[in-house]
C-alpha positions in Angstrom: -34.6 -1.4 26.7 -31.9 1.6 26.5 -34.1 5.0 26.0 -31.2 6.0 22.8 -32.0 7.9 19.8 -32.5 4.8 17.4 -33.4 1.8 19.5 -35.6 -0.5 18.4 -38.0 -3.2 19.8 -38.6 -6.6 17.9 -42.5 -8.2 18.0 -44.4 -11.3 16.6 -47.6 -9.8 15.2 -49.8 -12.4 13.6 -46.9 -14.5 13.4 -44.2 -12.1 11.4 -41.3 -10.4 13.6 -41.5 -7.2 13.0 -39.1 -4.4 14.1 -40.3 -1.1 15.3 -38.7 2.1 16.5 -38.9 2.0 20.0 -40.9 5.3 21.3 -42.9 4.5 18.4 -43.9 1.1 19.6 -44.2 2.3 23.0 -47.0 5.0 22.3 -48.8 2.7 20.3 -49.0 -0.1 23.1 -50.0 3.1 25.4 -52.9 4.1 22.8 -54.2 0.9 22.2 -54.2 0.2 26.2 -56.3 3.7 26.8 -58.9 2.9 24.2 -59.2 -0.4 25.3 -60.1 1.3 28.6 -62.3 3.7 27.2 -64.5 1.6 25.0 -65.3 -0.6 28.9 -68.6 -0.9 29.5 -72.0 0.2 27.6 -72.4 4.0 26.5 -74.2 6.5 28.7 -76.2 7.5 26.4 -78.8 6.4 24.9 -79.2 4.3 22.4 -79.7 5.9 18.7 -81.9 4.1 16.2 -79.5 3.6 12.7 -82.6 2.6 11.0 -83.7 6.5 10.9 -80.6 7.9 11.7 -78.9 6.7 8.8 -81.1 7.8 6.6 -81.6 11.5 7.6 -78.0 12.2 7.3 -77.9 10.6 3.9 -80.6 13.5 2.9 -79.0 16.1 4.8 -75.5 15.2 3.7 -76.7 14.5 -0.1 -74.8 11.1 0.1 -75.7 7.0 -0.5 -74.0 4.9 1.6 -72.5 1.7 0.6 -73.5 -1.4 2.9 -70.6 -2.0 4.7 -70.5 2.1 4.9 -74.1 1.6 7.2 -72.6 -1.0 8.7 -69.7 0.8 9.5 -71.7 3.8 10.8 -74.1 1.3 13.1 -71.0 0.1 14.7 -69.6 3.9 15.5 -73.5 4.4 16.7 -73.4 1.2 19.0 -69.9 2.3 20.5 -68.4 4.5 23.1 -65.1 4.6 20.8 -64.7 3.8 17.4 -61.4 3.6 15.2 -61.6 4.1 11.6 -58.5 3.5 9.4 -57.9 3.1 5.9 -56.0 4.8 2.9 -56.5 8.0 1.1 -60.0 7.5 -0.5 -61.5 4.6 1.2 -64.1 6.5 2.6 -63.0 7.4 6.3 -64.2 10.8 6.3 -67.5 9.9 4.8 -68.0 7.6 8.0 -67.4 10.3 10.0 -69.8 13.1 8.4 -73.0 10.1 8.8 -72.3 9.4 13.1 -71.3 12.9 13.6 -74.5 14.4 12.1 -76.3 12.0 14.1 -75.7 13.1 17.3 -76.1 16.9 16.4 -79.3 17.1 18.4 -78.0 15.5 21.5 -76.1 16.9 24.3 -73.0 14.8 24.0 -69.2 16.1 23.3 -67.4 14.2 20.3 -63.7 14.2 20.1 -62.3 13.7 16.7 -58.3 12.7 16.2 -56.3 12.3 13.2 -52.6 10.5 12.6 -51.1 13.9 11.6 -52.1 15.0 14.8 -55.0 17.3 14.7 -57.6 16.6 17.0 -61.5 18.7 17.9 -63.3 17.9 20.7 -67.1 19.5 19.6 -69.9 20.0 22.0 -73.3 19.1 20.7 
């Protein structure tokens, strides 16, 4: 594939062709390889119960969480890397506020990346 301004790269996903800009299409194969790489493996941490962890930040955060919300929020819990996507208003920073907050009180750096770019790693 020629390295040009402009070139593009053709792919079958779930069964359309679809064209895509080509450095586009390359970093996104490269950032779906290196989370595939991270999320290898259990977490080495332990385990935190969503049955009283949920709750608490509901209090603390003054917010009710829809089921598939808690769900949501299990999963990032059970998981050494989590992706959350969506649209404007679907609730992707609400997600975020409910497994942050619940590992405030452990020792653990969380790294936090948007699309636009901006990305905080915080120690706990």
């Amino acid at each position: 594939m020629s390295s040009r301004v402009g070139a593009v790269i053709a792919d079958d996903l779930e069964g359309r062709r679809c064209v895509f800009l080509a450095g586009l299409y390359r970093a996104e194969r490269e950032i779906a390889e290196k989370l595939k790489a991270l999320a290898i493996g259990r977490p080495r941490w332990p385990v935190i119960d969503a049955d009283k962890a949920i709750p608490w930040v509901e209090q603390r955060a003054k917010l009710v969480l829809a089921d598939s919300q808690r769900e949501a929020v299990r999963a990032a819990l059970a998981s050494k890397v989590v992706v959350i996507t969506g649209g404007p208003g679907v609730g992707k920073t609400t997600l975020v506020t409910p497994s942050s907050r619940s590992c405030s009180r452990r020792p653990w750096a969380i790294a936090l990346c948007a699309p636009t770019g901006a990305c905080r790693q915080t120690s706990l």
